[in-house]
Backbone as CSV, one residue per row, in Angstrom:
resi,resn,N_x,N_y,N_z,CA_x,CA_y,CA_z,C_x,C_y,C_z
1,UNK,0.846,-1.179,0.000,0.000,0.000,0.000,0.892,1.242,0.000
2,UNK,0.764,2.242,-0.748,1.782,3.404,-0.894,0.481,4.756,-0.266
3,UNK,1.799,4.709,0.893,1.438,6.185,1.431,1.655,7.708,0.775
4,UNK,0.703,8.434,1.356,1.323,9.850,0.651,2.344,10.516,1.540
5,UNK,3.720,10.918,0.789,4.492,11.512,1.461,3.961,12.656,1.349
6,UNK,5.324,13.656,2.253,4.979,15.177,2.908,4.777,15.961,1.255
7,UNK,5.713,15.761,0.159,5.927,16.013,-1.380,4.503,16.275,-1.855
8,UNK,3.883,14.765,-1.612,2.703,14.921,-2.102,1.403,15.506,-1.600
9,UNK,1.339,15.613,-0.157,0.252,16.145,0.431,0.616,17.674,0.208
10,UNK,1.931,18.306,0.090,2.229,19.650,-0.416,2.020,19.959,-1.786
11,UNK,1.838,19.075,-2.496,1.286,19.004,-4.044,0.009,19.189,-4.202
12,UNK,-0.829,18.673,-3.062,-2.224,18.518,-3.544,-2.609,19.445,-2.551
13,UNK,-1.724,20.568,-1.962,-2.252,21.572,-1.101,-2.159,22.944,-1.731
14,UNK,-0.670,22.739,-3.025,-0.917,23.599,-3.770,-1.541,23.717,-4.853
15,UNK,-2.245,22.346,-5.183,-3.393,22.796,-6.428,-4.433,22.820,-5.931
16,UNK,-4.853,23.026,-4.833,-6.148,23.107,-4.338,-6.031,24.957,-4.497
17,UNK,-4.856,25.245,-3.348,-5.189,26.532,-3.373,-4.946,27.645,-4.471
18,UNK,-4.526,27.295,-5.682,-4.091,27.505,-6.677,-5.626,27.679,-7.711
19,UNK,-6.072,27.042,-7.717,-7.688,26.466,-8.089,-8.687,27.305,-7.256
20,UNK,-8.458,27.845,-6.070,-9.598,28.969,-5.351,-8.914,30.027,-5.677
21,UNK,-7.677,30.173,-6.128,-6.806,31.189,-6.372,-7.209,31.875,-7.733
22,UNK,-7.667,30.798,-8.623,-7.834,31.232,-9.840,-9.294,31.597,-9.609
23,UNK,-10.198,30.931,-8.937,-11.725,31.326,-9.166,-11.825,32.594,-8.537
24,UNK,-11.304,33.108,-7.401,-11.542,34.308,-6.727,-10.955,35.099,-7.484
25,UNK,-9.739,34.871,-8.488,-9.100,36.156,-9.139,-10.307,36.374,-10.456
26,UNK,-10.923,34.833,-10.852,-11.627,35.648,-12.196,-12.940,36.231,-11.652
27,UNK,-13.486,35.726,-10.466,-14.938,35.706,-9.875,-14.336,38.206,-9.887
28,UNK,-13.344,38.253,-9.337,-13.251,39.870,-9.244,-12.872,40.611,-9.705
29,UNK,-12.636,40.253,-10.946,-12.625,41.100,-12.428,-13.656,40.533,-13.087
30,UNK,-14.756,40.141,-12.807,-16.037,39.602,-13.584,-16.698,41.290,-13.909
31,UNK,-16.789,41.563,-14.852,-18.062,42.744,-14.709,-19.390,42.039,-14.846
32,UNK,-19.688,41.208,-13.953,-20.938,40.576,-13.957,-21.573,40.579,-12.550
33,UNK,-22.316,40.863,-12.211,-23.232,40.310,-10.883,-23.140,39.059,-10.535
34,UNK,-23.587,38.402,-9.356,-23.011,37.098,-9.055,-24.370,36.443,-9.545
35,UNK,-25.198,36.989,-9.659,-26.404,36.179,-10.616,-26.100,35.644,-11.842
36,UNK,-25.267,36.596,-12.095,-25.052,35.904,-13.443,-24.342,34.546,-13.890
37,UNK,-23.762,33.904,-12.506,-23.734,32.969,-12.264,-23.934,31.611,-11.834
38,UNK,-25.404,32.225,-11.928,-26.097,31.236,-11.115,-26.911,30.365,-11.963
39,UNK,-26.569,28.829,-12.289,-26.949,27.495,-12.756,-28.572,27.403,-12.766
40,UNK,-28.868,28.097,-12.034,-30.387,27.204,-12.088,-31.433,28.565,-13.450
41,UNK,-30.618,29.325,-14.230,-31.363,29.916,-15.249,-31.056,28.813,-16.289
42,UNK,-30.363,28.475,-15.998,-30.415,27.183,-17.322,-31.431,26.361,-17.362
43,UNK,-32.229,25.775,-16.231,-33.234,24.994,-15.576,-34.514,25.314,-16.299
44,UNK,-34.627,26.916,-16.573,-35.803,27.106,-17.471,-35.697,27.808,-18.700
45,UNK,-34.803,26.777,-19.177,-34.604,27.027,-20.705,-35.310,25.629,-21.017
46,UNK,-35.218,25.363,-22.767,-35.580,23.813,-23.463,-34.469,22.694,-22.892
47,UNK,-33.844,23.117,-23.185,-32.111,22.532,-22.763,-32.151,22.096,-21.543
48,UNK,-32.078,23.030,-20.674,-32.329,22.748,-18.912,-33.633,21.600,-18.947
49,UNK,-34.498,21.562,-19.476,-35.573,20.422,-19.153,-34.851,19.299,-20.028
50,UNK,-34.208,19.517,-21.087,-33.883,17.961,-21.657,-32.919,17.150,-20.623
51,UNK,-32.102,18.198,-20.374,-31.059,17.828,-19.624,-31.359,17.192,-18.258
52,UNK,-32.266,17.406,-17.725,-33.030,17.152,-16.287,-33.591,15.872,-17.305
53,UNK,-34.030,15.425,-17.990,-34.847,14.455,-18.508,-33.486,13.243,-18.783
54,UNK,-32.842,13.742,-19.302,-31.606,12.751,-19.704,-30.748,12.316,-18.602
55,UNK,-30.790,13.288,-17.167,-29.947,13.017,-16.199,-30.767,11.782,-15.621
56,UNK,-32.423,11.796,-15.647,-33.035,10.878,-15.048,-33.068,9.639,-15.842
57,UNK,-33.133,9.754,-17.256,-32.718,8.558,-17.818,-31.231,7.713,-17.748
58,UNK,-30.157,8.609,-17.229,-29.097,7.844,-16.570,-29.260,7.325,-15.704
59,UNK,-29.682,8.035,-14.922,-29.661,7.567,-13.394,-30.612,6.392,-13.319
60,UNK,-31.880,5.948,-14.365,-32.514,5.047,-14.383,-31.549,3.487,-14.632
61,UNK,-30.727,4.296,-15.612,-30.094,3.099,-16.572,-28.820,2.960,-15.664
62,UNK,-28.263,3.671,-15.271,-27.301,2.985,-13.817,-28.038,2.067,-12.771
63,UNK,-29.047,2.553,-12.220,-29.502,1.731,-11.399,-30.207,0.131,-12.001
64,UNK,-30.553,0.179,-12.837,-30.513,-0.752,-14.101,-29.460,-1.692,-13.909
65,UNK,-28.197,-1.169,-15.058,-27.202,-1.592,-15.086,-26.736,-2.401,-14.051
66,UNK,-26.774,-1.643,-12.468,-25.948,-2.173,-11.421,-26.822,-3.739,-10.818
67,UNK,-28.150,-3.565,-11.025,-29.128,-4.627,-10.923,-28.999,-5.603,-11.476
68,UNK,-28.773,-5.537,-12.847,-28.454,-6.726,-13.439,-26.889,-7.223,-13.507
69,UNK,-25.864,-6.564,-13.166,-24.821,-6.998,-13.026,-24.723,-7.872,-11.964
70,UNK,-25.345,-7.054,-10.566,-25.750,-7.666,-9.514,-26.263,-9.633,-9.701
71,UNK,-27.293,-9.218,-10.249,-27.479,-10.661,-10.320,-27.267,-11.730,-11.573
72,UNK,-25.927,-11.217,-12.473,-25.270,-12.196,-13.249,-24.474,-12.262,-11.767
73,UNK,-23.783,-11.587,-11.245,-22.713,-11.982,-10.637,-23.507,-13.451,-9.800
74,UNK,-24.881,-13.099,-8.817,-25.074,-14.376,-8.456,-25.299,-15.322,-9.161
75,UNK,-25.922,-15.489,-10.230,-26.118,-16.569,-11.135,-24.517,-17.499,-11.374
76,UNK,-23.613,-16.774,-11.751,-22.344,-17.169,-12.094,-21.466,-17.889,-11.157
77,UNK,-21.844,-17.330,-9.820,-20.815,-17.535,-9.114,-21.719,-18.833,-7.814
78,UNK,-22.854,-18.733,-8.166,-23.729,-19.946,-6.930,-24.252,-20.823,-7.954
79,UNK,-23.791,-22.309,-7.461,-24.334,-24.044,-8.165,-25.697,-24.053,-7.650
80,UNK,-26.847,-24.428,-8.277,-28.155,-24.761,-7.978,-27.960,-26.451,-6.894
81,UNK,-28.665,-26.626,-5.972,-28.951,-27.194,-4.747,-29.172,-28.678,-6.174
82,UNK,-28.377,-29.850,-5.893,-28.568,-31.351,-6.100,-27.945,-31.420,-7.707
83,UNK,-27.751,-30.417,-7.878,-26.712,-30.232,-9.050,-25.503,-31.100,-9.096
84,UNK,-25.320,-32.140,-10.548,-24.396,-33.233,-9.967,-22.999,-32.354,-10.340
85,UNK,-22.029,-33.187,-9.571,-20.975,-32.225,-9.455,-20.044,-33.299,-10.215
């Protein structure tokens, strides 16, 4: 098992803050209001409803997916009871 050295936890301390570094520098030269950032005007556009429609058809078809993987895995891996061996 490989630990994180001091190298690396200082690596992933400077792209974190590097990454709020960049959003706060563009977020205050925005000539925009902070509304204008805000995700949920997309929500009532055409787009915003397909997109809400397609996220639920993933999320159908993952839970799907994981169901039936689910039970190949039991099928595959358990012998039926008097099954000659």
């Amino acid at each position: 098992m490989h630990t994180a050295s001091p190298a690396d936890w200082a690596a992933a301390g400077s792209l974190g803050l590097s990454a709020i570094g960049l959003i706060a520098f563009a977020l205050a030269f925005a000539d925009a209001d902070l509304a204008y950032f805000d995700p949920r005007r997309l929500l009532d556009t055409d787009l915003g409803a397909r997109l809400l429609v397609e996220a639920a058809r993933l999320r159908d078809a993952v839970c799907d997916g994981s169901r039936d993987a689910a039970a190949l895995v039991i099928l595959l891996t358990t012998s039926p009871k008097g099954a000659m061996a």
